[in-house]
N, C-alpha and C positions, 0 to 999 in steps of 0.2 A: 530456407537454409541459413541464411545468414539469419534472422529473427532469431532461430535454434543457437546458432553459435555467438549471439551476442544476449542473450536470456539474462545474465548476470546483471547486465550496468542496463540499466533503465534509461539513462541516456541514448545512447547505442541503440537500444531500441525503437525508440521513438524517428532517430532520424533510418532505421531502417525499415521502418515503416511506412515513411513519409517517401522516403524513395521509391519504396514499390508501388506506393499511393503514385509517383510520377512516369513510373514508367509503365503504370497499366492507359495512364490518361496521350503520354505519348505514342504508344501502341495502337490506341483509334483513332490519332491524326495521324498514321504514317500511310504516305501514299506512294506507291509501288513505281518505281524507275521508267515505266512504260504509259505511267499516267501523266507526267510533268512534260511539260508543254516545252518546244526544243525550239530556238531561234538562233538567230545570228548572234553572238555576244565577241565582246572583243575580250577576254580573256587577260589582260595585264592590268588593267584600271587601278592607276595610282598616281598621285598627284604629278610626276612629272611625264603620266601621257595624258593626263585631262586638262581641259585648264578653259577659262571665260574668254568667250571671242570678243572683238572690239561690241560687235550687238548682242552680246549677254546670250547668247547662245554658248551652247555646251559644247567646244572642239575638241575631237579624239586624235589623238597621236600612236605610232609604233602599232601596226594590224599584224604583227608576226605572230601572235597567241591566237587569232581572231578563228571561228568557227562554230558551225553551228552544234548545239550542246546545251542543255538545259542552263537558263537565266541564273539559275542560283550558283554556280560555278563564277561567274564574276561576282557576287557577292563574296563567297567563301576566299577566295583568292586574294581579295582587298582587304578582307577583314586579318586573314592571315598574315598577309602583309604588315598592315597596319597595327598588329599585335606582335611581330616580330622585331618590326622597327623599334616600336615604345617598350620592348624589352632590352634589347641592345641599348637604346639610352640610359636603359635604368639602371642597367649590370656591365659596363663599359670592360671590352678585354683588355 
């Protein structure tokens, strides 16, 4: 549909090609909610609840988000974070 609706500019088409080229390839890595593997995650992970123990271990702080929940949800929430944060630096109110 979009292919059809961008036929004119040659540009336009190429990257909506290339898109659909992505999203057929992400459609046979996608694995179903019921497949990902669920643990304990602490759920806030950002630098001021993580931080280096005096023996270089990894000490967690603030467990009020904590629970069990597919691993990739502290990922997302950090990355979130951390994209939110270096935006507000960049675009100060």
């Amino acid at each position: 549909m979009t292919e059809t609706a961008v036929q004119s500019d040659s540009q336009a088409t190429k990257i909506a090609q290339l898109l659909e080229l992505l999203v057929r390839r992400l459609r046979r890595q996608r694995v179903s909610s019921s497949e990902i593997p669920v643990q304990l995650v602490h759920g806030d992970v950002r630098l001021s609840n993580v931080c280096p123990g005096v023996d270089g271990t990894t000490v967690f702080f603030d467990f009020g988000f904590s629970a069990q929940r597919p691993r990739v949800h502290d990922l997302a929430y950090a990355l979130a974070f951390m994209i939110n944060v270096c935006s507000n630096r960049q675009h100060p109110k």
